[in-house]
C-alpha positions in Angstrom: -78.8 -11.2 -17.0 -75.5 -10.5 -16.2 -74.7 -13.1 -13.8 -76.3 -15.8 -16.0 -74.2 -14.6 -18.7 -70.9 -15.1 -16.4 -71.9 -18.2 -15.2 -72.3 -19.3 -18.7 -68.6 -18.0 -19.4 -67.1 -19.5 -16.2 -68.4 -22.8 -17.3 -67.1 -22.6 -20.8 -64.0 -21.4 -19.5 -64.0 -24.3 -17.5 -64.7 -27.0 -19.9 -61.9 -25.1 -22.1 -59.6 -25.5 -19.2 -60.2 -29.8 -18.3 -60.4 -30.5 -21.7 -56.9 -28.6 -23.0 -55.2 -30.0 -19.8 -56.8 -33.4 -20.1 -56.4 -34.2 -23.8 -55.1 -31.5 -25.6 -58.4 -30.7 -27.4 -61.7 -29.1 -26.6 -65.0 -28.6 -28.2 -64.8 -26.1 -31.0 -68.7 -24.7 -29.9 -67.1 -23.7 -27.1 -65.5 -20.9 -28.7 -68.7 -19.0 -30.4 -70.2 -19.3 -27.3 -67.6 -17.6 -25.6 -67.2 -14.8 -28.2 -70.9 -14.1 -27.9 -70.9 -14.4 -24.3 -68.0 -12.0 -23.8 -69.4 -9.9 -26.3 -72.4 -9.8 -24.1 -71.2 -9.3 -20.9 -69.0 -6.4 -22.3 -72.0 -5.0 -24.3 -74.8 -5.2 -21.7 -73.3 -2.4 -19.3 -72.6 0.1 -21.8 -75.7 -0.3 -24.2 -73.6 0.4 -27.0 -72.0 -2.1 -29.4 -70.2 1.1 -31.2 -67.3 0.9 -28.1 -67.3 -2.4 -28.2 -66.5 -3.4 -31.9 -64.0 -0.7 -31.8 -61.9 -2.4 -29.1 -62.7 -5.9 -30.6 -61.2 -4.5 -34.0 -58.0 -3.4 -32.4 -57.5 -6.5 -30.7 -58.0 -8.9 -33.8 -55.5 -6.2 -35.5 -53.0 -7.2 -32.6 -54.0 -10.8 -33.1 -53.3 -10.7 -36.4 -50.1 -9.0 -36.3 -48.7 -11.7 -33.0 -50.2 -14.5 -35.8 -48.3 -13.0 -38.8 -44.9 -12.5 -36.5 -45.1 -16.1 -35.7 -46.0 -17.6 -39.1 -43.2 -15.6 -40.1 -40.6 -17.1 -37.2 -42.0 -20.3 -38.3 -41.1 -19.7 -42.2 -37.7 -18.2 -41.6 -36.7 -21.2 -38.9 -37.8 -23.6 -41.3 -38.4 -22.7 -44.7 -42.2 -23.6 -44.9 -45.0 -23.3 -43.4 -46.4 -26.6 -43.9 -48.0 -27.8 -40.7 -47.0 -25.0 -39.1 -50.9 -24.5 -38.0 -51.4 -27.4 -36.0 -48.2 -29.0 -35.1 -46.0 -25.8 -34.2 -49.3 -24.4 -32.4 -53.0 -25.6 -32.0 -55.8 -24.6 -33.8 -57.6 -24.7 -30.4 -55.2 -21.9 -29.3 -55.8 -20.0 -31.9 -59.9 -20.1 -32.0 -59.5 -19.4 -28.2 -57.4 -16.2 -28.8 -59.5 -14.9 -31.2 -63.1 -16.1 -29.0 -61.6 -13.6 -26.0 -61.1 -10.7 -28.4 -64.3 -8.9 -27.1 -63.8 -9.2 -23.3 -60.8 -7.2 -22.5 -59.0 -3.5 -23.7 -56.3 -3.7 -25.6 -53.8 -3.0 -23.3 -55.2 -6.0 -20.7 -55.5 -8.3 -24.4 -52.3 -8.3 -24.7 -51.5 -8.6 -20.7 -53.5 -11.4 -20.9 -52.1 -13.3 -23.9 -48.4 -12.4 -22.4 -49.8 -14.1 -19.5 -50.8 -17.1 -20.9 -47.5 -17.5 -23.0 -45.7 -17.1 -19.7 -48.1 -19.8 -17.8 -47.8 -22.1 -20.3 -44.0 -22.3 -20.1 -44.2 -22.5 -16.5 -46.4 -25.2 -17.4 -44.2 -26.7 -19.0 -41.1 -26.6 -17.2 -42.9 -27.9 -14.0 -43.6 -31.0 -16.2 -39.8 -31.4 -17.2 -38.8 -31.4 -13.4 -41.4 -33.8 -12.4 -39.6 -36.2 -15.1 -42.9 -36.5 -17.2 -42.5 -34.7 -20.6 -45.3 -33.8 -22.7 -44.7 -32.5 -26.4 -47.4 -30.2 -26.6 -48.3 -27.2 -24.1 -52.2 -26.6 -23.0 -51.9 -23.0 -24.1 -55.8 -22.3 -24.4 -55.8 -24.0 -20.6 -53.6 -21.4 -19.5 -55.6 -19.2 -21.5 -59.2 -20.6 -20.5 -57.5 -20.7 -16.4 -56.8 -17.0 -17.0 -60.1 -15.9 -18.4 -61.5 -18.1 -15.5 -59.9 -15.8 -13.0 -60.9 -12.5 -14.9 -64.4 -13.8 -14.7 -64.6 -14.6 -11.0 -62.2 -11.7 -9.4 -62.1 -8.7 -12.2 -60.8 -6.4 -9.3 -57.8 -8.2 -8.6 -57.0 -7.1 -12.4 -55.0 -4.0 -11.9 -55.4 -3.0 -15.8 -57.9 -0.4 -17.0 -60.9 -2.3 -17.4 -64.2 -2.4 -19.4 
């Protein structure tokens, strides 16, 4: 059961990962599938859902709190928040965020989401020096590309893991 269930993430994970890179957009079922898969996979080993919600509350907590900060950076450097939810960062990125809350501890949550902020700079810049400038960055590809990773090598995480 466990395999099928990480195939089923690798693939989503997958699809997250063309799709953000292709066109900037991916299937929003993609992301309940992925929160119930990695709810799954987390849940399975430890037959208990007690641990689990626990962790998934603290990590929406931090969630929330990185959200706020920004809204807030958003609101001060501007003056409104108008738009500040789909232009300033994607909804997809957000969705995705909050889909991976149940796979990892806190502590590898927010190694992962520093990650993905760091990859998607990267991203970026690579894109400047090769002359062809995009005005968006693929954060939930970096993201997805992470997760992806996770998924297939969990032991080349060096966090404290489920």
């Amino acid at each position: 059961m466990l395999i099928l269930i990480k195939i089923l993430l690798v693939a989503c994970f997958a699809v997250v990962c063309y799709q953000d890179f292709r066109k900037r957009s991916f299937y929003w079922f993609l992301v309940p599938a992925i929160l119930v898969l990695s709810a799954l996979l987390v849940m399975l080993p430890m037959g208990s859902i007690g641990w689990v919600v626990r962790m998934s509350a603290i990590n929406a907590l931090l969630l929330a709190i990185l959200v706020g900060g920004m809204l807030l950076y958003i609101f001060v450097k501007r003056g409104s928040l108008k738009g500040a939810i789909g232009r300033e960062v994607g909804i997809g990125d957000l969705l995705l965020f909050a889909g991976i809350i149940p796979l990892f501890t806190p502590v590898m949550f927010i190694a992962v989401l520093l990650a993905s902020f760091v990859g998607g700079l990267l991203f970026y810049l690579a894109v400047l020096a090769l002359g062809r400038p995009k005005t968006t960055i693929p954060l939930a590809g970096v993201l997805a590309a992470i997760c992806l990773l996770y998924i297939l090598f969990p032991t080349a995480f060096t966090f404290v893991l489920y």
